[in-house]
C-alpha angles and dihedrals in degrees: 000000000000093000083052095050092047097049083052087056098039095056104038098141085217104064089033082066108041089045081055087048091054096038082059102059094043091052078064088053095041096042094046098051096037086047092039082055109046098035101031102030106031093236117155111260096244096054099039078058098052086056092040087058107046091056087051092047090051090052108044089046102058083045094053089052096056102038121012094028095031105119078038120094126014118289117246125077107257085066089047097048084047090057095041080060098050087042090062092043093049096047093054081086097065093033089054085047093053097046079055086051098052102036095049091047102046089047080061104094099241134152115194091179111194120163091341089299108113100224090190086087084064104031094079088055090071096046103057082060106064092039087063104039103084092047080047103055090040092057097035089060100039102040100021107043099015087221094174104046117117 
């Protein structure tokens, strides 16, 4: 019955939710510093990613502990700090996909022109996170937060 308790879990519309909520606002996080980087700063895509990211991943995660996870994990901040660790760890996965993602699309020869600003430098940005947000919220729940142990 455990597979059965973690596909309940899994799919509880909710959370679901509330993880895409969060997701939401650290795709904000993630695309304005990654943006900020490449067009303003000059810094290459995929690194300006990696620290996008890892804002994101900061944020989303300290969000997550305190409302979509929040009955999830013991209390104290030992334990916290301890998921904050594993989320990190867990999300290097996503993050590794959507370095994938943006490499493989910025190396396309593509030209999306708009007011002289070529978006195609962002577009890709937007896309590495999607692509990363289910095996994200699967691995969040089950290896972060453990939502389906006993």
């Amino acid at each position: 019955m455990r597979l059965n308790r973690t596909a309940t879990e899994l799919l509880s519309g909710k959370r679901f939710g509330q993880f895409v909520s969060v997701g939401a606002l650290g795709a904000v996080f993630d695309l304005t510093v990654s943006a900020v980087l490449t067009v303003w700063f000059g810094v290459l895509a995929e690194v300006a990613k990696l620290v996008g990211a890892e804002v994101a991943i900061v944020v989303m995660f300290l969000i997550n502990d305190r409302w979509t996870f929040a009955d999830e994990g013991a209390s104290g901040a030992f334990p916290a700090v301890r998921r904050l660790l594993k989320s990190n760890l867990v999300r290097s996965g996503g993050l590794a996909l959507q370095f994938v993602v943006v490499r493989v699309l910025r190396q396309q020869d593509v030209s999306v022109v708009v007011a002289g600003f070529d978006f195609w430098q962002v577009i890709p940005l937007p896309v590495a996170i999607l692509a990363s947000m289910l095996l994200n919220y699967v691995a969040e729940s089950l290896l972060t937060w453990r939502v389906a142990s006993e």
